[in-house]
N, C-alpha and C positions, 0 to 999 in steps of 0.2 A: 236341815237346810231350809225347808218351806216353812220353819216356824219362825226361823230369823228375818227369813225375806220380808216377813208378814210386819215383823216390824218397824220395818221403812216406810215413810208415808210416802209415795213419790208427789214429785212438785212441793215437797216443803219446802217453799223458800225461804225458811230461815234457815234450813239444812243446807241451801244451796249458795247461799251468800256467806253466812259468816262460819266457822268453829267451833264445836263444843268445848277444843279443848284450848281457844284462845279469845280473847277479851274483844270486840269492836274498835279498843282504841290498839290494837296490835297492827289493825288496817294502817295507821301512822308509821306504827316502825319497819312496815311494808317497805312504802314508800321510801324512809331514810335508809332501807337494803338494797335498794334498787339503785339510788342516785349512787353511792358509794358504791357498790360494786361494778357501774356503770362505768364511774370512774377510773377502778383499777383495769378493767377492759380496755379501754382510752388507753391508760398507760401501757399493757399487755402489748397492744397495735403499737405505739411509739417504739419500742424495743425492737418489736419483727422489723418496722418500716415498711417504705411502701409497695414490698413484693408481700407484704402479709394482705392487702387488702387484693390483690391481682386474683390472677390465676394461682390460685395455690397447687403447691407439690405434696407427695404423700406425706412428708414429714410435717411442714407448717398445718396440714390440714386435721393430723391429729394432734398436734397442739390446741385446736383450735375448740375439736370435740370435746380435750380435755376441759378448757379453761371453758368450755360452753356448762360441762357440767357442776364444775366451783361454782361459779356465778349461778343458776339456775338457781342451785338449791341456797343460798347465801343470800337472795334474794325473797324466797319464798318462805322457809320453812325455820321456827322460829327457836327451833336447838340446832342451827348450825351456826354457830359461833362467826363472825365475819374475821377474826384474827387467822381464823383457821381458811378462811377461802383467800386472807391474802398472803398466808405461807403458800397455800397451791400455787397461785398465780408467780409470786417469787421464786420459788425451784424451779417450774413451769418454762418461767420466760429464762432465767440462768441457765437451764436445759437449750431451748433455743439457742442462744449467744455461744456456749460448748460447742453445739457441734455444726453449730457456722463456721466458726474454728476448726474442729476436727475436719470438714469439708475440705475448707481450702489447703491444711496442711498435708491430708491423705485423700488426693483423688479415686484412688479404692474406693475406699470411705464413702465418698458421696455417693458414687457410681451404685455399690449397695441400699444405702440408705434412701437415695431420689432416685435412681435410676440414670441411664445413659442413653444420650439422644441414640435414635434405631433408624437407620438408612431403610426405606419404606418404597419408593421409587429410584433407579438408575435407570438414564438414558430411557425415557417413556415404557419402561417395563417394570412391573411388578416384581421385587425381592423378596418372591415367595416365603426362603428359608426364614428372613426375616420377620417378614408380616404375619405368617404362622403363627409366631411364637410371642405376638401381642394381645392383647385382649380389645380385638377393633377389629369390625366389618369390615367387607370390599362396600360396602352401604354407607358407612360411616366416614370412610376414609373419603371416595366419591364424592359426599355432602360435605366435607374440609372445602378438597380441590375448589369445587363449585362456588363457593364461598370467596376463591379467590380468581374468580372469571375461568375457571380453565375450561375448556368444554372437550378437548381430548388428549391423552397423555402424551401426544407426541410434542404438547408444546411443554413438558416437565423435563428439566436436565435431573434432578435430584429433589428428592422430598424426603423429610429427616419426622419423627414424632420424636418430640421435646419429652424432657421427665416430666413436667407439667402439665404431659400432654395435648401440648398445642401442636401443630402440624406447619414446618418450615420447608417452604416452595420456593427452588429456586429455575428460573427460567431460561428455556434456551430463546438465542438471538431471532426476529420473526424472520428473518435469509433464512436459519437453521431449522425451521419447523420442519420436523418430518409425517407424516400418517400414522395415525397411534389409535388406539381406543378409544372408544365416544363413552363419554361419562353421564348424558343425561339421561335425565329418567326417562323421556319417551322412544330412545335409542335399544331397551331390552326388549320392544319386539322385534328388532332387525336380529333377533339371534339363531343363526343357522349353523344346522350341522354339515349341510351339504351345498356349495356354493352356488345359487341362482345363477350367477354370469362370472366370467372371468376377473379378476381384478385381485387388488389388496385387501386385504382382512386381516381382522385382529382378533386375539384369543379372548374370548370373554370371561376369562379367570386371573392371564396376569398381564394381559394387553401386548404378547408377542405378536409381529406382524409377520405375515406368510404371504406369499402371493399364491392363488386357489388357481386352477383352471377350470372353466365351467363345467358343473355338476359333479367338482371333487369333492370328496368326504375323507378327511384323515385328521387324525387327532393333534392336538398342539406340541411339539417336539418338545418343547419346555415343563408344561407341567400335565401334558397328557390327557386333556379335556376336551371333548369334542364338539366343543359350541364355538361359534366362530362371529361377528359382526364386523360387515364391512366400514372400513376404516377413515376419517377424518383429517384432511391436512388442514383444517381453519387456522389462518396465524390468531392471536390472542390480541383480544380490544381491551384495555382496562378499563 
């Protein structure tokens, strides 16, 4: 092995620009793999339309790895035939169009394939069973909300994670605010396990509200956690 190393010159920049095993003017037909598979990418996107260029779902977005690697090497590398990266691209996007179709005819079907929206909040509480069973933070989830002005769950009627994974907040009326759980980030030092002063609090796990009496300590009756922060009526400003 250290007699092969030995013979690499490093910094040979003709080692590092062009080929041994291809010409200077191949640098040309570079360029003509590029513009043409540019091309049939363009087309690729025409076919998805305009939720191919969004928020991708898991299914569009391994299309997208796949036709990433047709075109890479169809571009670069000069035995991969371009007839052959635009049969990929043709089964490829026919693939697509199938099971857009299979989608809409078998809601099974999608619900496997993309996933089905997942109820994440009800009535400013946390759907633990739910949430569990996602691949997402109470950090992550928090930095959605925040995203959409909320500063505590008691102004959330319902919040859904999309198969796309975006995060769908819908709000209750500002009359209907109730005390819920403070979602900002400088609200995790108010986290207590034993209640400084009488009042309302919320679970700092799924945002159940208790009312404490001073210097109670007992665990959250919903998911069993004995951290507690007192709780937030703010109506919501957008």
């Amino acid at each position: 092995m250290l007699l092969l190393a030995a013979d690499i010159q490093p910094f040979d920049w003709k080692r590092i620009l062009f080929s041994d095993e291809a010409p200077p003017l191949f640098l040309l037909e570079v360029g003509l793999r590029c513009l043409l598979t540019y091309l049939m990418i363009l087309g690729a996107l025409r076919v998805t339309g305009r939720r191919g260029v969004r928020q991708l779902s898991i299914f569009e977005l391994s299309i997208i790895l796949g036709l990433g690697s047709a075109a890479g090497d169809a571009m670069l590398y000069h035995d991969t035939p371009l007839l052959h990266a635009a049969v990929v691209f043709g089964v490829v996007s026919a693939l697509y169009l199938l099971f857009n179709r299979l989608t809409e005819w078998f809601p099974r079907f999608s619900d496997w394939l993309e996933g089905a929206p997942v109820l994440l909040i009800e009535n400013g509480e946390i759907n633990l069973s739910n949430f569990t069973k996602q691949n997402l933070t109470q950090k992550e989830l928090f930095g959605e909300l925040r995203q959409r002005q909320v500063e505590h769950l008691g102004q959330v009627r319902r919040a859904y994670i999309e198969a796309t994974g975006d995060v769908s907040v819908y709000f209750v009326e500002d009359a209907d605010v109730r005390p819920g759980l403070p979602i900002l980030p400088e609200r995790k030092a108010d986290k207590v396990q034993r209640a400084p002063e009488a009042g309302s609090y919320a679970c700092a796990c799924c945002g159940h509200v208790q009312e404490l009496a001073r210097g109670q300590q007992r665990p959250c009756p919903v998911c069993h956690q004995p951290e507690w922060i007192p709780t937030c009526d703010a109506r919501r400003i957008a």
